[in-house]
C-alpha atoms as an extended CHARMM CRD file, in Angstrom:
* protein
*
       114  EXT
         1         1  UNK       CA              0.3590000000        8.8290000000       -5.5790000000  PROA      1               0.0000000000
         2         2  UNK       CA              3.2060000000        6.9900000000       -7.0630000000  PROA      2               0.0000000000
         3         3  UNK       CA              5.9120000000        9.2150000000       -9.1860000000  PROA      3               0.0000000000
         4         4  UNK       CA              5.1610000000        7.4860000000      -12.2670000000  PROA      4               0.0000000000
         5         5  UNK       CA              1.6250000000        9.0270000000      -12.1340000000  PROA      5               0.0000000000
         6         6  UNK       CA              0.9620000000       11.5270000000      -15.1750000000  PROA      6               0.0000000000
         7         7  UNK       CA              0.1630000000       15.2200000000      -14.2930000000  PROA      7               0.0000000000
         8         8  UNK       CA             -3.1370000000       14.3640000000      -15.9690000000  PROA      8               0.0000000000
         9         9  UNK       CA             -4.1780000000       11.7580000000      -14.3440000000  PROA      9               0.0000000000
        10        10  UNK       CA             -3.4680000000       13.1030000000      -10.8270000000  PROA      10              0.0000000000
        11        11  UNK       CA             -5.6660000000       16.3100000000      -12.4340000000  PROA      11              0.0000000000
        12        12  UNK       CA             -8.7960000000       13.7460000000      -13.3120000000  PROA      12              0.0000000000
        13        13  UNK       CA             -8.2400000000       11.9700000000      -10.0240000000  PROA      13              0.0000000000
        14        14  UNK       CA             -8.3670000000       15.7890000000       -8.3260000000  PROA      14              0.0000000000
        15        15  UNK       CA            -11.6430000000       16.5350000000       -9.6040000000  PROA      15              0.0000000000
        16        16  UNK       CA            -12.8650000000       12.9940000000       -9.4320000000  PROA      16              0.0000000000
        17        17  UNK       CA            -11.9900000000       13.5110000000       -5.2580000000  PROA      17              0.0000000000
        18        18  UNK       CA            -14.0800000000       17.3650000000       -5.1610000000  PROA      18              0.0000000000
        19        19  UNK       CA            -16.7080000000       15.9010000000       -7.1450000000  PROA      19              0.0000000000
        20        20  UNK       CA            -16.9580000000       13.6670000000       -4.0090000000  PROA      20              0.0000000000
        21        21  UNK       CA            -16.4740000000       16.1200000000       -1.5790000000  PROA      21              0.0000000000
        22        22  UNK       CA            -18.9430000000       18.2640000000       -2.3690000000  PROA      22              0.0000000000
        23        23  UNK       CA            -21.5970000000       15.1440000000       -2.1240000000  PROA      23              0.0000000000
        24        24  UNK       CA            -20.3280000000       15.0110000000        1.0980000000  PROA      24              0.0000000000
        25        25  UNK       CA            -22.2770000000       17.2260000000        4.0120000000  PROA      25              0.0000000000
        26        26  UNK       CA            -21.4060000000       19.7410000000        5.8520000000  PROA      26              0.0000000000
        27        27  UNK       CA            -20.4670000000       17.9780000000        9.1530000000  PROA      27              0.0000000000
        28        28  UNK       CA            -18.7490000000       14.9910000000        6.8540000000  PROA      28              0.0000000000
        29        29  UNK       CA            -16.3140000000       17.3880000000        5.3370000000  PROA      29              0.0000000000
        30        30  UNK       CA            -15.4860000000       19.2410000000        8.9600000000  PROA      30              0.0000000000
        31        31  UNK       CA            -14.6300000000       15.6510000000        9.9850000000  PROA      31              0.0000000000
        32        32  UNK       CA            -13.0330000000       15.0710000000        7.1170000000  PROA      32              0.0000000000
        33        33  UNK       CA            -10.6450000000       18.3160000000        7.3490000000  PROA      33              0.0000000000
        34        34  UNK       CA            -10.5020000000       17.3790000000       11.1840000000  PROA      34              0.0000000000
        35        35  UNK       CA             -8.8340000000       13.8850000000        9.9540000000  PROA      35              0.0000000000
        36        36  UNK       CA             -6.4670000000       15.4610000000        7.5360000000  PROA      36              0.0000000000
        37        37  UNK       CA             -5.4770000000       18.2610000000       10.1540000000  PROA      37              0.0000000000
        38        38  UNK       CA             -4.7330000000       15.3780000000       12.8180000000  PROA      38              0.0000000000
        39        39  UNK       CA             -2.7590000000       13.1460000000       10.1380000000  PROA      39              0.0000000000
        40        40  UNK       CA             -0.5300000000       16.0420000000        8.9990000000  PROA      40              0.0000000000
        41        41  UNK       CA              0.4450000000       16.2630000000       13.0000000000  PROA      41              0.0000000000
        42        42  UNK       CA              0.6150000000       12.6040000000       13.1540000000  PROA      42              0.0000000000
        43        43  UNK       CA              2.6260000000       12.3680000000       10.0030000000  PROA      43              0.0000000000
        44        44  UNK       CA              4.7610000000       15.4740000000       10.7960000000  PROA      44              0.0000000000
        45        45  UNK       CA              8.2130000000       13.1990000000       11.1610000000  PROA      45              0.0000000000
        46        46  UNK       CA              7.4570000000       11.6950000000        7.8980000000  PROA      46              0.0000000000
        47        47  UNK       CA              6.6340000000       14.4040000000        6.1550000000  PROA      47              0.0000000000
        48        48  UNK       CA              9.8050000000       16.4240000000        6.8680000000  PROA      48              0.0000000000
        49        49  UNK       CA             12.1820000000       13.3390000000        6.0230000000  PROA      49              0.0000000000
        50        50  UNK       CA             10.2450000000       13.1760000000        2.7010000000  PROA      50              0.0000000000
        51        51  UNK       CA             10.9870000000       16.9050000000        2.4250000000  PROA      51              0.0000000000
        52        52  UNK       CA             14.0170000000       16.5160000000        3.0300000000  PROA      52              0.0000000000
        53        53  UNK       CA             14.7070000000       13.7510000000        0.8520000000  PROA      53              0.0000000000
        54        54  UNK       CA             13.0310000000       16.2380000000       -2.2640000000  PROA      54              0.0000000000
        55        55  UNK       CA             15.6650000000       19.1510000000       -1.3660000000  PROA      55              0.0000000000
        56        56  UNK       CA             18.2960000000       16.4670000000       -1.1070000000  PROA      56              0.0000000000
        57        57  UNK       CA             17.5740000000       15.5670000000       -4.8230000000  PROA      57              0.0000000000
        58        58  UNK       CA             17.2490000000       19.4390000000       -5.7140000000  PROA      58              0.0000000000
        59        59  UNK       CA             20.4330000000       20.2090000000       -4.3260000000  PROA      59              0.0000000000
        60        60  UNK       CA             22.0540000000       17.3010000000       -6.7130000000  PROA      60              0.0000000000
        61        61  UNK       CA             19.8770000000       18.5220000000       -9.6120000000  PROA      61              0.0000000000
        62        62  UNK       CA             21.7510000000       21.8970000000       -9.3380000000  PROA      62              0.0000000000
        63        63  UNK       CA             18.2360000000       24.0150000000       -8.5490000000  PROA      63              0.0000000000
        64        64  UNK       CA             18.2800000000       27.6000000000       -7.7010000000  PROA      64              0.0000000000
        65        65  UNK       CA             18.9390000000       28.4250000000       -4.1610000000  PROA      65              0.0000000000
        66        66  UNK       CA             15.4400000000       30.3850000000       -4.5700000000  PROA      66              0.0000000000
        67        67  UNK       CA             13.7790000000       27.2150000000       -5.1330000000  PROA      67              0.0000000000
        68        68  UNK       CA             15.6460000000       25.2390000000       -2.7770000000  PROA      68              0.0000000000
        69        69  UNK       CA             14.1530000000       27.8320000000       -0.2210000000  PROA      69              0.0000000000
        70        70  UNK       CA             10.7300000000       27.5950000000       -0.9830000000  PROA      70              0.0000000000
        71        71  UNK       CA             10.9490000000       23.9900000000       -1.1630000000  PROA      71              0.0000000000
        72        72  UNK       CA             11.9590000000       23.4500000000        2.3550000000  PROA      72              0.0000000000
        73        73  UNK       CA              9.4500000000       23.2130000000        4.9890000000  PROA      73              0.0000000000
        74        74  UNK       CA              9.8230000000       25.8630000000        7.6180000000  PROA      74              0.0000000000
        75        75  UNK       CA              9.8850000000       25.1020000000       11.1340000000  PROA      75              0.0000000000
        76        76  UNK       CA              5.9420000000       24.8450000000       12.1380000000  PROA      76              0.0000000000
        77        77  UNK       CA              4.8630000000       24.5090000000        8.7820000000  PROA      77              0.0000000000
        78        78  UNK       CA              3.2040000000       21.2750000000        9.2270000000  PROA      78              0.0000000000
        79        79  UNK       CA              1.3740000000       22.6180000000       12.7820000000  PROA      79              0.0000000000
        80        80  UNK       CA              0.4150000000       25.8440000000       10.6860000000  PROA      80              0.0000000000
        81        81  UNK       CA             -1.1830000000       23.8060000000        7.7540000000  PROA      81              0.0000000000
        82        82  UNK       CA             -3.0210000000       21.9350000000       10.2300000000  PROA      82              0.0000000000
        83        83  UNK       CA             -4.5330000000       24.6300000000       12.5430000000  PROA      83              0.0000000000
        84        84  UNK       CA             -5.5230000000       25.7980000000        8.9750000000  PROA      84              0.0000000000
        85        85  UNK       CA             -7.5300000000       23.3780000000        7.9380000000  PROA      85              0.0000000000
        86        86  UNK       CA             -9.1940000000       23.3430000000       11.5260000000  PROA      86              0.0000000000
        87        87  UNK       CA            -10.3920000000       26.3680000000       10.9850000000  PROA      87              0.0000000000
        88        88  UNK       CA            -11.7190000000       25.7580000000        7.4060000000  PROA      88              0.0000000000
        89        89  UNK       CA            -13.6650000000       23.0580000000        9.4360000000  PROA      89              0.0000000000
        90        90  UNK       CA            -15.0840000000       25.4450000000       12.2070000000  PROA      90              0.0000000000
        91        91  UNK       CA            -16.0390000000       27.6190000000        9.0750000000  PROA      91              0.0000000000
        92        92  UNK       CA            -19.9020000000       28.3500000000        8.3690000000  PROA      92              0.0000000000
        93        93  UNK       CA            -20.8770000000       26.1610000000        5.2750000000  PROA      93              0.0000000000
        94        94  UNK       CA            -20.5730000000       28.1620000000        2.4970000000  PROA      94              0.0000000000
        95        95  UNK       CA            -21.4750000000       25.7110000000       -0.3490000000  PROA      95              0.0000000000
        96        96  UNK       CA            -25.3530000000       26.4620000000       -1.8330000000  PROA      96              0.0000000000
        97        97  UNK       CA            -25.5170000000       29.2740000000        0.7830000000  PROA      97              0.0000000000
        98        98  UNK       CA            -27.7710000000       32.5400000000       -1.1340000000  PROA      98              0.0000000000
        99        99  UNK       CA            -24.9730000000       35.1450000000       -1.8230000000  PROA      99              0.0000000000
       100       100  UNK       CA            -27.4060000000       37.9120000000       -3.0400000000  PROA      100             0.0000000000
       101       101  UNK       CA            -31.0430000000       38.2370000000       -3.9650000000  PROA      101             0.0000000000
       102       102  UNK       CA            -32.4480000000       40.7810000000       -6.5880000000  PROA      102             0.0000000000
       103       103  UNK       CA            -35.9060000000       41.5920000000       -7.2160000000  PROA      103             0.0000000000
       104       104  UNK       CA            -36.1600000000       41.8210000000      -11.1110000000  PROA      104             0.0000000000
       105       105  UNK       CA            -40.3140000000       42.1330000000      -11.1670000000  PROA      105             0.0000000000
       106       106  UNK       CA            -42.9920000000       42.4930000000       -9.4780000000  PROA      106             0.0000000000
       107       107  UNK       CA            -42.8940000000       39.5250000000       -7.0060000000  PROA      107             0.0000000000
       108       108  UNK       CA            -40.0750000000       38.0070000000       -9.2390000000  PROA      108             0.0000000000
       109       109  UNK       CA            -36.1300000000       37.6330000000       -7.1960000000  PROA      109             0.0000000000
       110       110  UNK       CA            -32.8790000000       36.6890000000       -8.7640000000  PROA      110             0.0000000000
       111       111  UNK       CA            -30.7750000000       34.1740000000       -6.4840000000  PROA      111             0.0000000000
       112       112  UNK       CA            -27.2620000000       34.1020000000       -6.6140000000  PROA      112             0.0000000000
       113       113  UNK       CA            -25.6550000000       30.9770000000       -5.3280000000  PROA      113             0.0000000000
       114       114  UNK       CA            -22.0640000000       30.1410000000       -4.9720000000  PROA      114             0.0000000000
């Protein structure tokens, strides 16, 4: 998103994008994941000049050496935020899946979904 983007907007546009996602099925958002783990690899020289670009700019800003540190992307970061979202995508589908059931009556069950 572009820097001149307002906190609130890229909040609407967030929820705009899970309302999405969770139209999507199961097998579209493994995919999806897959995509986003194999663009991060892809992307990996781009996204470390960026970052360092952003701790270039904090350094001049005068910020705290403990946010400096957390801003900087360790080595295999980008490979560890990846294999992450791999496994997300190998995960069992856990959206509408029965959590507990309670029998309340006589023939009668409570359903909790997540």
């Amino acid at each position: 998103m572009p820097a001149t983007v307002s906190i609130r907007e890229q909040a609407v546009a967030a929820r705009s994008a899970s309302r999405q996602l969770q139209g999507l099925s199961s097998a579209a958002r493994a995919e999806l994941l897959n995509r986003i783990a194999d663009a991060l690899v892809a992307n990996e020289p781009a996204i470390l000049r960026e970052n360092q670009a952003d701790i270039d700019a904090a350094v001049a800003a005068h910020c705290e050496p403990a946010l400096l540190n957390r801003l900087a992307l360790k080595p295999g970061k980008i490979a560890q935020l990846a294999d992450g979202a791999r496994q997300i995508a190998a995960m069992e589908e856990p959206i509408a899946k029965p959590l507990s059931k309670m029998e309340v009556a006589d023939g009668r069950a409570f359903h909790s979904h997540n």
